[in-house]
N, C-alpha and C positions, 0 to 999 in steps of 0.2 A: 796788469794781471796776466799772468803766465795763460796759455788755451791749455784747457785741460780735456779731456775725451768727452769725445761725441756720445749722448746719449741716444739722439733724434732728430732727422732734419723731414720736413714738412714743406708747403709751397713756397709758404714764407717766413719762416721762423724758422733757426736752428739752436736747441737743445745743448748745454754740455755741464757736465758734474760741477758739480757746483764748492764753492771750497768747505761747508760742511756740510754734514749728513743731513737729509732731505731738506736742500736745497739744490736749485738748478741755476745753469746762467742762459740766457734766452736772448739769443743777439738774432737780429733783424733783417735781415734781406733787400736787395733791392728787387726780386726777382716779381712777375705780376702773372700770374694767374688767371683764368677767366672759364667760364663752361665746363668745369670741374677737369680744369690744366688742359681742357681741348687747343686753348689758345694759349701761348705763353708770348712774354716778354719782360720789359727789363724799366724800371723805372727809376733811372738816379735820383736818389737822395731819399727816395722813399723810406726805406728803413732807417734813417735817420729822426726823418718827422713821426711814422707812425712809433716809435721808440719814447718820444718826447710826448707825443698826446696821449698816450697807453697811461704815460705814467702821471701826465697830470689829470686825466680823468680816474683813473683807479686810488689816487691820494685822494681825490674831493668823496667818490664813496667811500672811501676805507672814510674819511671825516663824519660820514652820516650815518655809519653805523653798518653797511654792507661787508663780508668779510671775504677778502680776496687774497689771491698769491703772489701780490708783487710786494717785496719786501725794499726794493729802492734801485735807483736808477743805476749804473755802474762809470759807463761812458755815452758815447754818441750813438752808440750800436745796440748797447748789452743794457740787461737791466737781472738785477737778484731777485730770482722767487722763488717761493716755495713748491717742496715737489709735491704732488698731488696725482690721483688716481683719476683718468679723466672719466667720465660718463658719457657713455660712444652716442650721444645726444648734442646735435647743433639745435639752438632753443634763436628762435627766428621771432620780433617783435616788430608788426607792423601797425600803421596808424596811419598811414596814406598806400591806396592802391599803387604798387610798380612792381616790376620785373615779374617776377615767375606768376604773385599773385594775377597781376593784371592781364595777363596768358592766359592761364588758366582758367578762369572765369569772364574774360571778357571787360573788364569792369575800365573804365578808362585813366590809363597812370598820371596821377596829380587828384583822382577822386579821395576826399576825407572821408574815411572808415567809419560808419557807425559807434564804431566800439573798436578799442584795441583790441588783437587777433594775435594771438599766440601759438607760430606751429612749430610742431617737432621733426626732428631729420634724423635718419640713422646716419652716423658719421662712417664711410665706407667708400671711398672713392671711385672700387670699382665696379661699385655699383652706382655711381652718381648717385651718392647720398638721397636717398630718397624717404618722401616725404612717410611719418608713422606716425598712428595715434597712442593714445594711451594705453590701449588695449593691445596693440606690439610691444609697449615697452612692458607690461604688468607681466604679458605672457612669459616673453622670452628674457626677463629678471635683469634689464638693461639696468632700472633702477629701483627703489622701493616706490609704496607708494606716499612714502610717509617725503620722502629724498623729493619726489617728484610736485609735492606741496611746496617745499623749502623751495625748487627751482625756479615754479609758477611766481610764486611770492616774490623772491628778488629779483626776477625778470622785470614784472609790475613796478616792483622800486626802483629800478636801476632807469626803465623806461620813463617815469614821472621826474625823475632828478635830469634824465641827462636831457628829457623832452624843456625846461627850462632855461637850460644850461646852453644851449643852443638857441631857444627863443631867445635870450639876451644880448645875442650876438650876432639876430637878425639871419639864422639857419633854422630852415625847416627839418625836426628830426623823424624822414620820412618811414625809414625801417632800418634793422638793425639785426646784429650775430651775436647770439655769445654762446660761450661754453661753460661747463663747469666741472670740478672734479672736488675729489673727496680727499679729505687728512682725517687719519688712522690717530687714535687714541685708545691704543689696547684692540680691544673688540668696539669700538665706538668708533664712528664713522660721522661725519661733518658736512655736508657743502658750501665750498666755496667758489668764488665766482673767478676764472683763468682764462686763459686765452692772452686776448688782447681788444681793445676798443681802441677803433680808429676808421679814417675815410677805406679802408681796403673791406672793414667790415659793418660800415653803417653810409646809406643813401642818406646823403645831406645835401640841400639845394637851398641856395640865397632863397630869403622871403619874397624879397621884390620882383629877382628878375627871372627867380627858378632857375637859376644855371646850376649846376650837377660840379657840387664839388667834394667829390669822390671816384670808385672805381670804374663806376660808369664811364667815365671818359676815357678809359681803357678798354674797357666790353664792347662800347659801341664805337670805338674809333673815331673823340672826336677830338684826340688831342689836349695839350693842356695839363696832363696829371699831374706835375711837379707844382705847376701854377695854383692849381686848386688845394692839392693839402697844404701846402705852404700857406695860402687864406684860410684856414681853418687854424691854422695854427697860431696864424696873424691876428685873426679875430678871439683867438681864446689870449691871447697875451703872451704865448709861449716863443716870439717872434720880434724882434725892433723893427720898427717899420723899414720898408727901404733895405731891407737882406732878400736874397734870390738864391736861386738855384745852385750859384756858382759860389755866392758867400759858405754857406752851409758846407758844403763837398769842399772847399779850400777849409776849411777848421778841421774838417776830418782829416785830411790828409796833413796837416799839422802834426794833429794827435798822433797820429801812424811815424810819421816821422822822428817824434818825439820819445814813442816806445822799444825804438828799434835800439 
């Protein structure tokens, strides 16, 4: 598929026109991020694997009924979705105390949540996204309040599907990002659930032994990040046993070969 123009490039996803109208292609990065890009660096293969689990966790919701913007995978990098208006609202679902929450309130990381806890973020970089209630968003017309039921609601669904989906596979789904945006029907407006799901945007730690296989192993410097998405990936099926770091990055570079 020929690269067509740049709409948008982000920490770790980059944006381009998509081959028709309101569609995008959204190809994936290896680039790692951390403390709202205080920290950067670089993770081979990454955007490979978070490309591959984006889109087979987004197929099992789009199966259940959730309506989302990926319209289907393209290659190793890139995947077709839909374009969408995004809601300058990061929707943050936790169910075990860590990172910011356990900061901030003291609460100790690996503590089970009373209740799942749903907060909101202004999406703003330069301001380090920071944390808003409802009454920010109602005020300043971030979203409606009707928009902002539908968000709560498929947050709740997305967290009870993907909290199983992960139990089965002996991962604890500690907390989790997502985004959402809106598709235009005349003066009618929709949400739907974008971004991406994957370890760069959800705390996932084995059952058993609590190892951190996700971002975290980048944040906190402990090593390992290639090793750990690849076992989530391994463990959802999207993986033949026995493929590494070097497997994966040798296919791509195949493919590259092959397009030139």
């Amino acid at each position: 598929m020929p690269r067509r123009r740049q709409i948008y490039e982000g920490k770790a996803k980059i944006l381009y026109e998509g081959p028709e109208p309101g569609t995008l292609i959204q190809y994936f990065k290896d680039d790692a991020t951390a403390f709202n890009a205080q920290k950067k660096g670089t993770i081979s293969g990454k955007g490979v694997l978070n490309n591959r689990i984006s889109e087979h966790v987004f197929t099992l919701l789009a199966g259940i009924g959730v309506p989302t913007h990926f319209i289907r995978r393209l290659n190793m990098r890139e995947q077709l979705i839909r374009q969408v208006e995004i809601v300058p609202i990061e929707v943050v679902v936790r169910n075990v105390a860590a990172g910011s929450l356990s900061t901030r309130l003291g609460i100790e990381e690996g503590t089970q949540l009373p209740r799942t806890i749903i907060e909101y973020y202004y999406k703003d970089d330069a301001l380090g996204d920071p944390m808003i209630t409802d009454e920010h968003i109602a005020a300043f017309g971030w979203a409606s309040q009707e928009e902002m039921h539908d968000i709560a609601d498929l947050a709740v669904r997305v967290n009870d599907f993907l909290s199983g989906l992960f139990a089965a596979v002996n991962i604890r789904l500690v907390d989790f990002k997502l985004e959402f945006g809106r598709i235009w029907d005349n003066d009618y407006a929709r949400i739907i659930l974008a971004d991406e799901i994957s370890p760069d945007g959800c705390r996932l730690w084995d059952m058993a032994s609590g190892e951190k296989l996700d971002k975290d192993r980048f944040r906190r410097d402990l090593g390992g990040e290639v090793e750990a998405y690849q076992e989530v990936a391994r463990r959802l099926g999207l993986m033949p046993e026995g493929t590494d770091a070097g497997a994966v990055l040798d296919l791509e570079k195949h493919r590259k070969r092959r397009e030139k």
